[in-house]
DRENRO-132983 format. One line per field, with one value per atom (N, C-alpha, C): x, y, z; residue number from 1; residue in one letter; atom name; chain. Coordinates in pm, whole numbers, plus 32768, in hexadecimal, padded with zeros to 4 digits. Each point is the difference from the previous one (the first is absolute). Example, Ala and Ser with C-alpha at 12.3 -4.5 7.8 and 13.67 -1.06 7.14 Angstrom:
# residues 2
px <- (8527,7FA7,805A,7FDD,8052,7FB3) .
py <- (7DC7,8077,8078,8069,8077,806D) .
pz <- (830C,8000,8000,7FB8,8006,8049) .
pos <- (1,1,1,2,2,2) .
code <- (A,A,A,S,S,S) .
site <- (N,CA,C,N,CA,C) .
unit <- (A,A,A,A,A,A) .
This chain:
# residues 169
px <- (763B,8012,808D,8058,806F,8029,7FB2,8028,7FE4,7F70,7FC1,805B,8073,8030,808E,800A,8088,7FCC,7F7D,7FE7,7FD4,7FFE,7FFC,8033,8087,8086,8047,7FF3,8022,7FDF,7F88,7FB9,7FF7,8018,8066,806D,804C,807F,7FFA,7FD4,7FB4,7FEE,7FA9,7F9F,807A,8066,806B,8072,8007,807B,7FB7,7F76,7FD4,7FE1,7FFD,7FE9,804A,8095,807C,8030,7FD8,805E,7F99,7F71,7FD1,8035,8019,8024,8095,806D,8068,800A,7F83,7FDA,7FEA,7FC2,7FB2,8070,8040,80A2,8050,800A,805A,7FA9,7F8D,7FCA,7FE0,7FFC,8018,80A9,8066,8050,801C,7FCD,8004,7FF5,7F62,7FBD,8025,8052,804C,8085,8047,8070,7FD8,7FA7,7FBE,8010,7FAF,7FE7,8075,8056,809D,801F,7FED,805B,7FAD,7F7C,7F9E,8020,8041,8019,806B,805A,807B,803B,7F6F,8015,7F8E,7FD8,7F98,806A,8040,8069,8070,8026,8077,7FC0,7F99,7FA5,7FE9,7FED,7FC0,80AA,8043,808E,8068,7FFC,8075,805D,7FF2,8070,7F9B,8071,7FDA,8022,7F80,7FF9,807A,8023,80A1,7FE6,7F9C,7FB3,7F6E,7FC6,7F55,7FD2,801E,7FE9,7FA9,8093,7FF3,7F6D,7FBF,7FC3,7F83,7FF1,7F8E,7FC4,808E,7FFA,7FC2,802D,8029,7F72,7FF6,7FB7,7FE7,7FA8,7FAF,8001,7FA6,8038,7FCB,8050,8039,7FD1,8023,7FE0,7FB5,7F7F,7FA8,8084,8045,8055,8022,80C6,803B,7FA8,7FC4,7FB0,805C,7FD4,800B,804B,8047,804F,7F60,7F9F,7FBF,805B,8057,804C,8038,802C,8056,7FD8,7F84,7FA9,803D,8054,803D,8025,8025,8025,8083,803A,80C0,7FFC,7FBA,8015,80CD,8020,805E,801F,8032,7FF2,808A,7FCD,803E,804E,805A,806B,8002,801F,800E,808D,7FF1,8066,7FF4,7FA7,803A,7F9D,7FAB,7FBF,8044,8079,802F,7FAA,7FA9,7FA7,805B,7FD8,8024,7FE3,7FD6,7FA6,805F,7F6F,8083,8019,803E,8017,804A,8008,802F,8095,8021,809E,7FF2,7FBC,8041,7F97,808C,7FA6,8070,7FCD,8032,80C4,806E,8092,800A,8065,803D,8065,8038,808A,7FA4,8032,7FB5,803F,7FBB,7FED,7FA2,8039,7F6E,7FAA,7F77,7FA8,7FB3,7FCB,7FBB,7F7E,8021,7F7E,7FF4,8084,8032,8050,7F9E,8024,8099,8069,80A9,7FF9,8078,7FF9,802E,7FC6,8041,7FDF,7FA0,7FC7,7F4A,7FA2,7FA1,7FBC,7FBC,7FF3,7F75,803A,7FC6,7FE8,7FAD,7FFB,7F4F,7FFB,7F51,7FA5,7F99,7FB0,7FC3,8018,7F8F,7F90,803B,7F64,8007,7FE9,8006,7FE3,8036,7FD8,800F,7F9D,7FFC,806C,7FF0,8080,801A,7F6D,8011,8028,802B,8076,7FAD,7F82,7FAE,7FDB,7FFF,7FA3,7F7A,8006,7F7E,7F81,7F9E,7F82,8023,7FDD,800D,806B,8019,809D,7FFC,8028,7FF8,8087,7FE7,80B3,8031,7FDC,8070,8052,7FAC,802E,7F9F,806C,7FB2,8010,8035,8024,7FA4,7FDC,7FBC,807C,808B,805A,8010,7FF8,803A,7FA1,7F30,7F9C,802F,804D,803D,7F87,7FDC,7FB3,804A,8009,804F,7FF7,7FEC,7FF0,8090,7FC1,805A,7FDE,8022,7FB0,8000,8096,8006,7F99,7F98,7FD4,7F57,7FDA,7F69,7FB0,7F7A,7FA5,7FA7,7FA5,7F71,7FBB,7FB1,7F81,804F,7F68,8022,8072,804D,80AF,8042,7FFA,80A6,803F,7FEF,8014,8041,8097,7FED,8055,7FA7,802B,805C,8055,804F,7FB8,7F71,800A,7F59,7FDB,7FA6,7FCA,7FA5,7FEA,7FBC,802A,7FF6,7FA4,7F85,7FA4,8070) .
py <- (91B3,7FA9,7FC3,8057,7FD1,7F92,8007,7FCC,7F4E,7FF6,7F7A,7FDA,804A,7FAE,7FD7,8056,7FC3,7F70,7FF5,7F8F,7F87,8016,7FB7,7FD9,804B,7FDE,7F9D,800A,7FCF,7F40,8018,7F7A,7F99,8071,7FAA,7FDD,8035,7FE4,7F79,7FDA,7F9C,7FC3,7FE2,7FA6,7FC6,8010,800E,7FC0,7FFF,7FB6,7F97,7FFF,7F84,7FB1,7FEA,7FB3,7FD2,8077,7FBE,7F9D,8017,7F94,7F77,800C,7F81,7FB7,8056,7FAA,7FDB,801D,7FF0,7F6E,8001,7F9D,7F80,8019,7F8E,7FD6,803C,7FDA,7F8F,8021,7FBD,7F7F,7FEF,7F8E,7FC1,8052,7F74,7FFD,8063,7FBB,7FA3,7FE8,7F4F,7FA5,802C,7F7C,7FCE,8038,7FF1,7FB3,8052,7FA0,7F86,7FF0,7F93,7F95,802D,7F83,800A,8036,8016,7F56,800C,7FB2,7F7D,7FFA,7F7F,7FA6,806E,7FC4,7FDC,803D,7F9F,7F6D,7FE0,7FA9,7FC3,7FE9,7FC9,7FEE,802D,7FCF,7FDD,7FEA,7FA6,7F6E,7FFD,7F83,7FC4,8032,7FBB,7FE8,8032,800E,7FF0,7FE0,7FA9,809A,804E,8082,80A9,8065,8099,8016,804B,8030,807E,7FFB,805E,80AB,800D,8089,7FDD,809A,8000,7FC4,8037,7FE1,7F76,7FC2,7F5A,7FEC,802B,7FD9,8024,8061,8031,7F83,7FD8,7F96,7F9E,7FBF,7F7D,7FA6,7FA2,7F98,7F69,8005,802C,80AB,805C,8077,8026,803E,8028,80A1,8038,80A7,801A,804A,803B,801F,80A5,8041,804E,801C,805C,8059,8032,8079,809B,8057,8087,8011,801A,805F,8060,8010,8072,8066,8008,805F,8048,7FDC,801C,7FFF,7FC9,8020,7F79,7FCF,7FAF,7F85,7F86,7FA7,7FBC,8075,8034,7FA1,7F78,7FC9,7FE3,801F,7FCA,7F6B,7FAD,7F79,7FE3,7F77,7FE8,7F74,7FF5,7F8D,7FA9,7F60,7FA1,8051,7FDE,8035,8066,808B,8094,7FE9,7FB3,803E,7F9E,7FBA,7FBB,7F81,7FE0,7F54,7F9E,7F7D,7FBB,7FB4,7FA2,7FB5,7F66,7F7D,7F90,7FC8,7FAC,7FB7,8092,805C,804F,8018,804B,7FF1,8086,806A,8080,8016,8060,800E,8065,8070,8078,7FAD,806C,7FA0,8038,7FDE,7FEB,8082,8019,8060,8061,806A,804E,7FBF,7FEF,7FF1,7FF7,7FE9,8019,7FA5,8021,7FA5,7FD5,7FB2,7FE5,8080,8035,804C,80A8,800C,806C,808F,807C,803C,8030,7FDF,802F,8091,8061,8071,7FED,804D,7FC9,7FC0,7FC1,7F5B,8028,7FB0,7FD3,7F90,800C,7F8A,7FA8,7F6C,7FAA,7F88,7F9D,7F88,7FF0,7FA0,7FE7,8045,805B,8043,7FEE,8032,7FDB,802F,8081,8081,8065,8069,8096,8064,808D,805D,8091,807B,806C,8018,806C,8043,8080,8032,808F,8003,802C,8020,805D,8034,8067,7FE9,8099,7FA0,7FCC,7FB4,7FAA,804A,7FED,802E,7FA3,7F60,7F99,7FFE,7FBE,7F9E,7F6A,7FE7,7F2A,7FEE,7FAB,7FD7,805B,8053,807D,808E,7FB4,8055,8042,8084,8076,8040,7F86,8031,7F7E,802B,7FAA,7FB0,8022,7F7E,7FB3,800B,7F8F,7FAE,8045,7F81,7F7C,7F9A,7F8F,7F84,7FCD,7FB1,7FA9,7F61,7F81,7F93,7FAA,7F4E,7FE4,7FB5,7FB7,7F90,7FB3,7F63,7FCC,8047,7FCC,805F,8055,806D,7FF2,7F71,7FF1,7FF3,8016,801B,7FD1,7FA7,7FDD,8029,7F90,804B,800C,7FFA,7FE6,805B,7FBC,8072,7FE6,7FF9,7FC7,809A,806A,8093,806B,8006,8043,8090,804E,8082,8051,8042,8065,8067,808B,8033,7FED,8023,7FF9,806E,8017,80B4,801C,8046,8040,8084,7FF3,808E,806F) .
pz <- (81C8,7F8F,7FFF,8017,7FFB,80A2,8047,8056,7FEC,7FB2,7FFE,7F70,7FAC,7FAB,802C,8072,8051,802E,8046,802C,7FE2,7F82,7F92,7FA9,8003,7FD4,8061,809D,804E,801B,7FC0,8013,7F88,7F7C,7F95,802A,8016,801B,8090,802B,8074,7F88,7FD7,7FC1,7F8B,7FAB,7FA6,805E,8073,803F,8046,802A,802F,7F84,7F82,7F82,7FD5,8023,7FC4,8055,80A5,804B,800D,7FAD,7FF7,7F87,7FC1,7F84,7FF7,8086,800A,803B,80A8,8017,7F7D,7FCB,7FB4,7F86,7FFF,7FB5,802B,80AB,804D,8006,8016,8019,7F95,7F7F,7F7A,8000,803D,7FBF,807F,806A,8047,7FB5,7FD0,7FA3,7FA4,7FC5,7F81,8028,806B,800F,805C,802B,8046,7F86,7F9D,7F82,7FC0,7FE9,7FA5,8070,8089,8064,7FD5,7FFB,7FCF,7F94,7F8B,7F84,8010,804F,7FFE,8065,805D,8043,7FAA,7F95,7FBE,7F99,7FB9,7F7B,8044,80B4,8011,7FF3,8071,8017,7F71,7F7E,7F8A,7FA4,8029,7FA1,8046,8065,806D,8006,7FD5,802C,7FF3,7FF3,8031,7F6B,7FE1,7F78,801D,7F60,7FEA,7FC3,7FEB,7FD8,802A,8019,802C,7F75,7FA1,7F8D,7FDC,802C,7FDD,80A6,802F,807D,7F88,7FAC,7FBE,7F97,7FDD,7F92,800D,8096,800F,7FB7,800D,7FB3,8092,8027,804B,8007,7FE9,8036,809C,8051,8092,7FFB,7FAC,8005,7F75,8010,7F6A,7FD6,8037,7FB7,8064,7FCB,8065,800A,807C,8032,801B,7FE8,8009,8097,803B,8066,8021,805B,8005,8034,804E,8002,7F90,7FB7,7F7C,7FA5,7FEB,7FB0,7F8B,8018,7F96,7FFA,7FC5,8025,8016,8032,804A,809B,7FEC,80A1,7FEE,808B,7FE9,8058,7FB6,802A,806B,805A,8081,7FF8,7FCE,7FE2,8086,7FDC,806A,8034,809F,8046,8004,8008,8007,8079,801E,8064,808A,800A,8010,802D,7F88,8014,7FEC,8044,7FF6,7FDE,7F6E,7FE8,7FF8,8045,8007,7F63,8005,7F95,7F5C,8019,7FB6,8014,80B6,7FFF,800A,8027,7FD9,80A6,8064,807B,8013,804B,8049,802C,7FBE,8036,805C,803F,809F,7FE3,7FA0,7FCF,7FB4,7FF3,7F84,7F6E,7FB4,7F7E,7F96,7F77,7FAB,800D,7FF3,8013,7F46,7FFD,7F60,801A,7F9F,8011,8000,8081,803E,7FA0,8004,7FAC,8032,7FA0,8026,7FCB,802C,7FB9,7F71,7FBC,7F66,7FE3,8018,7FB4,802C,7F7B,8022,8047,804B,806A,7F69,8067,7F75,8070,7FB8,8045,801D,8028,801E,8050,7FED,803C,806A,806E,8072,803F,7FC3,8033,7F84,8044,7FD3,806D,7FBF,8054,7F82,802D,7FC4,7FF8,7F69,7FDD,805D,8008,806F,8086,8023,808D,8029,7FE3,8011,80DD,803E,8057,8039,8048,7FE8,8095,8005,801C,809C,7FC8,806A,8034,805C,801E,8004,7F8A,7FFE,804A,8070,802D,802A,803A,8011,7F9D,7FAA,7F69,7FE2,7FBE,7FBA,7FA0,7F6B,7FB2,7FA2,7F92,7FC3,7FB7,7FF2,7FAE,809E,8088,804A,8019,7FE0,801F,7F88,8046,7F9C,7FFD,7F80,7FE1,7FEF,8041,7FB3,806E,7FA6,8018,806F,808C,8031,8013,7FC1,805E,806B,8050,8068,8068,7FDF,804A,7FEA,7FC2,7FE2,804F,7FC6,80CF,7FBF,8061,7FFA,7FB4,7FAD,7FD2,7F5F,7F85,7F76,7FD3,7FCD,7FC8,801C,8074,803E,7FDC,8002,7FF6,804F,801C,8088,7FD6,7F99,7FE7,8042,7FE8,806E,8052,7F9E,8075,7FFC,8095,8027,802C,7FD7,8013,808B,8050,8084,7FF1,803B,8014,802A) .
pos <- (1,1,1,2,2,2,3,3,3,4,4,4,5,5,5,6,6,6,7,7,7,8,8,8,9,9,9,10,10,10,11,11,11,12,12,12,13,13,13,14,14,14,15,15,15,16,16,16,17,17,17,18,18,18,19,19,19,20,20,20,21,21,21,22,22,22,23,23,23,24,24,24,25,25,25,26,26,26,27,27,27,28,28,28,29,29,29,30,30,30,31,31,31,32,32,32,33,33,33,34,34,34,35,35,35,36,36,36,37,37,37,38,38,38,39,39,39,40,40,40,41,41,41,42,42,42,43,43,43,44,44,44,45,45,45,46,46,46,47,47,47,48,48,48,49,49,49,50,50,50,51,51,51,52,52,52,53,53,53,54,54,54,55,55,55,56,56,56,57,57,57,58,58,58,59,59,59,60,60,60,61,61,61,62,62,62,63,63,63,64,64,64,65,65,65,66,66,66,67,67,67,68,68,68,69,69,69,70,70,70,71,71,71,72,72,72,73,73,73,74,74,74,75,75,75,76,76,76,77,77,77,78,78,78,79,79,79,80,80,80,81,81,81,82,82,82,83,83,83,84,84,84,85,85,85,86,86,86,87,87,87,88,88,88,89,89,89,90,90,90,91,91,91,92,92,92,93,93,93,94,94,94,95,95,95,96,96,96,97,97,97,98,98,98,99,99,99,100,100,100,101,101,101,102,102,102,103,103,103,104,104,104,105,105,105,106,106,106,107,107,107,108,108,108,109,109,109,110,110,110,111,111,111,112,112,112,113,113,113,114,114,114,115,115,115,116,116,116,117,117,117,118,118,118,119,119,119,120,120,120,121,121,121,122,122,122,123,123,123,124,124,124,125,125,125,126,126,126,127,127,127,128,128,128,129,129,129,130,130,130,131,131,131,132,132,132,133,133,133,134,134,134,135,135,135,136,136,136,137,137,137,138,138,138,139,139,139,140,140,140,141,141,141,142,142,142,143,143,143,144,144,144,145,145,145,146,146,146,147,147,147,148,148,148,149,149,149,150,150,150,151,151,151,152,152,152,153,153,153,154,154,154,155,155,155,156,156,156,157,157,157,158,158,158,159,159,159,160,160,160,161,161,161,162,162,162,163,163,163,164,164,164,165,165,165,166,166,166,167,167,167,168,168,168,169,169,169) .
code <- (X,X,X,X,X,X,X,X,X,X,X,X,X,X,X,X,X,X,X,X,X,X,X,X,X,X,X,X,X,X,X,X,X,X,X,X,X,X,X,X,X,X,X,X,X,X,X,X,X,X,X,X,X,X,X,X,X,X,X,X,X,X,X,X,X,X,X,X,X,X,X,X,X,X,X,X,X,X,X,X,X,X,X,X,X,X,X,X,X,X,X,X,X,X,X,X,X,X,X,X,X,X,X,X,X,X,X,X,X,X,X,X,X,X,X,X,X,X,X,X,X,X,X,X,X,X,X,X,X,X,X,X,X,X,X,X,X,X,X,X,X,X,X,X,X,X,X,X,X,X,X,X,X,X,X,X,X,X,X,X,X,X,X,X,X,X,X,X,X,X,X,X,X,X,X,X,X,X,X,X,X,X,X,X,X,X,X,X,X,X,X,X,X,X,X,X,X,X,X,X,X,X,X,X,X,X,X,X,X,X,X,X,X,X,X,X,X,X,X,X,X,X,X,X,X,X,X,X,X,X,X,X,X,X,X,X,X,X,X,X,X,X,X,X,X,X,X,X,X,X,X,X,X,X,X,X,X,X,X,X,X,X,X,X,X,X,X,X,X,X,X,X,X,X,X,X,X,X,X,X,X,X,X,X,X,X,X,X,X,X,X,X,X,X,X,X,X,X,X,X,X,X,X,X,X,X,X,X,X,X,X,X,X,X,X,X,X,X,X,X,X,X,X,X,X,X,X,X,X,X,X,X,X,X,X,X,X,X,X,X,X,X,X,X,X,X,X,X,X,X,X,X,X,X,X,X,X,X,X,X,X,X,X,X,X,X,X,X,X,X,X,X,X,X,X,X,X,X,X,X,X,X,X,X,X,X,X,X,X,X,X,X,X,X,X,X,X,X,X,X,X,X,X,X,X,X,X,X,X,X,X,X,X,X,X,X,X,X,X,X,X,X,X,X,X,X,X,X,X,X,X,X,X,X,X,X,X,X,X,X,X,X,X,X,X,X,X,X,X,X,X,X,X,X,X,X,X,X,X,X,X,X,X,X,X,X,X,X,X,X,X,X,X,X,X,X,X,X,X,X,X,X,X,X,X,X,X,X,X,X,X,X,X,X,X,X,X,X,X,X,X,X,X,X,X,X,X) .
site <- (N,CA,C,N,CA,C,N,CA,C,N,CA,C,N,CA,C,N,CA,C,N,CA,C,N,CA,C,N,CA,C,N,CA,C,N,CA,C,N,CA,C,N,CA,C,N,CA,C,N,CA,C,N,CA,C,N,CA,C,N,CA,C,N,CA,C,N,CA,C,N,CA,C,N,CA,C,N,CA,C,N,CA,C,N,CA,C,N,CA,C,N,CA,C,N,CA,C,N,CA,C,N,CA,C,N,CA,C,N,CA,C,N,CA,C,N,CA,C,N,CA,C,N,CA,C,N,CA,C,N,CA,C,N,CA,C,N,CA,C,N,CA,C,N,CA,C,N,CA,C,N,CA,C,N,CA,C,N,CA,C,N,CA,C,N,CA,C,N,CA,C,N,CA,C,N,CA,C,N,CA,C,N,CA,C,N,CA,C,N,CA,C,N,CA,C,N,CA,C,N,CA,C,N,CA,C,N,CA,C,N,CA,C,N,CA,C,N,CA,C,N,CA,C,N,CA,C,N,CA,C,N,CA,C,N,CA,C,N,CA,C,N,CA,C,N,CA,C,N,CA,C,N,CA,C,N,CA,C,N,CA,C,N,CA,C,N,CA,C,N,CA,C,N,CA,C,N,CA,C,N,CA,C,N,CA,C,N,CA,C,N,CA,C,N,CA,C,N,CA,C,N,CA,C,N,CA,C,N,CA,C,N,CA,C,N,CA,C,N,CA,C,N,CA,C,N,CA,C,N,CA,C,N,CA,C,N,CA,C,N,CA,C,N,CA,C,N,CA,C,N,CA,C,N,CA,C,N,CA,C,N,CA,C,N,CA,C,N,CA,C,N,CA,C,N,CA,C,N,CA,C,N,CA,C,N,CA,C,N,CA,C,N,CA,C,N,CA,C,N,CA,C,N,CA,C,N,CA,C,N,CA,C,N,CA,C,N,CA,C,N,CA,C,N,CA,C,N,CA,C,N,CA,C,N,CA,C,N,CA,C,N,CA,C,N,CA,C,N,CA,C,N,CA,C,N,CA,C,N,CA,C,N,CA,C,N,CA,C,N,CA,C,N,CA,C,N,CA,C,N,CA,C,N,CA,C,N,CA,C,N,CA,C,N,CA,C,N,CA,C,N,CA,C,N,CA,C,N,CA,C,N,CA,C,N,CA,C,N,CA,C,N,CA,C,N,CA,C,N,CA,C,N,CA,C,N,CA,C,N,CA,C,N,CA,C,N,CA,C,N,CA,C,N,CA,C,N,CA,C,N,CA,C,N,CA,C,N,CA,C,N,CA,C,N,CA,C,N,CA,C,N,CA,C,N,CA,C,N,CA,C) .
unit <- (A,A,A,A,A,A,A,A,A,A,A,A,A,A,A,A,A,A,A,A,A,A,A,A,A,A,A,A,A,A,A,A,A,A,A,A,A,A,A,A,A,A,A,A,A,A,A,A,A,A,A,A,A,A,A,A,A,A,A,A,A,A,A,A,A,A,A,A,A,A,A,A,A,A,A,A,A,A,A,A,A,A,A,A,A,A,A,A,A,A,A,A,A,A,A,A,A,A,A,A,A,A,A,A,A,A,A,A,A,A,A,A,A,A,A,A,A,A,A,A,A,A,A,A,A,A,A,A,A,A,A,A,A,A,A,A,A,A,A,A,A,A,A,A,A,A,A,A,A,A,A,A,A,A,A,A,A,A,A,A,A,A,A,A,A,A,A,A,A,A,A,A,A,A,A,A,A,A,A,A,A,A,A,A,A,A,A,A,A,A,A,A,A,A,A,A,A,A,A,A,A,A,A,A,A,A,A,A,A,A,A,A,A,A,A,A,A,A,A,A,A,A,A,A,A,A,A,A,A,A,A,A,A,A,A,A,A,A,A,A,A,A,A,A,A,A,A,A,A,A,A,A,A,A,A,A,A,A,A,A,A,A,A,A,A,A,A,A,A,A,A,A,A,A,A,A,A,A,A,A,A,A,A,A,A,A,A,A,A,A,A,A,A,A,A,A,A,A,A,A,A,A,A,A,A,A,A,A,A,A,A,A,A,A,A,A,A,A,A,A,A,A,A,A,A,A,A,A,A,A,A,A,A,A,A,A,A,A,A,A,A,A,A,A,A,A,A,A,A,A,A,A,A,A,A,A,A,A,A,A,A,A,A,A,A,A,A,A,A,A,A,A,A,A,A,A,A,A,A,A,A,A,A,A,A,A,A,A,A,A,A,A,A,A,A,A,A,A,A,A,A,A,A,A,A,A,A,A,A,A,A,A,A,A,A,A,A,A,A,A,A,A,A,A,A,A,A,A,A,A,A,A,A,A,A,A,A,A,A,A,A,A,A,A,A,A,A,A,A,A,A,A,A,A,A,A,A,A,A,A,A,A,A,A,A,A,A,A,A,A,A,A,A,A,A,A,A,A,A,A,A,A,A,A,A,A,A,A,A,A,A,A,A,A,A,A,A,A,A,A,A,A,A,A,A,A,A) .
């Protein structure tokens, strides 16, 4: 008796880590989808408003609206995205003026120590630093999979969309 509740303890315990790492899976791949469309709405409210919305907020608002509503972090369970300022990812967009400098210095956007980073939104990325299941890009932390609009980086086909990561089997 005691032997078949060892083995059955054994196969809970199986069955309890294969559920959890599907449902860890299925986290990571809404939180693509999510920052996929965070990146949609904001190349949909530059195109309709000639610029980069200044909070997600204002992307929820907008009039045309671009996003139903800031969506949930599935990681975090919350809606703690933290947002990706022109210039931090060093884009270069034309007719704006703000492109990766030649010297180190501050960039618009660029979080300084001591200061909050501010300026027009271009992506997002999770608050959790947790690590990740997949590897998008080479990364294995869910704050470096980075979601955000480049224009100069658009690809074929409806969107004009060219997300940061791309998820690798």
């Amino acid at each position: 008796m005691m032997v078949v509740m060892a083995i059955m303890a054994i196969f809970l315990t199986i069955a309890v880590q294969t559920v959890s790492f599907q449902q860890r899976r299925e986290k990571e791949e809404e939180l693509i989808f999510r920052g996929n469309q965070a990146v949609e709405a904001i190349r949909l409210f530059r195109a309709r408003n000639g610029r980069f919305p200044l909070t997600l907020v204002e992307l929820a608002n907008a009039k045309p609206r671009v996003l139903r509503k800031v969506w949930a972090d599935p990681i975090t369970g919350k809606t703690d995205w933290v947002p990706i300022f022109l210039g931090q990812e060093g884009v270069a967009v034309p007719g704006i003026g703000i492109a990766p400098p030649a010297t180190p210095r501050p960039m618009l956007g660029v979080r300084q120590p001591g200061s909050g980073a501010r300026g027009p939104i271009i992506g997002v990325h999770s608050a959790s630093c947790e690590g990740s299941i997949k590897v998008v890009d080479g990364r294995t932390q869910y704050c470096d999979w980075k979601f955000f609009y480049d224009p100069n980086r658009q690809r074929a086909g409806p969107g004009g969309v060219a997300p940061v990561p791309t998820p690798h089997p």
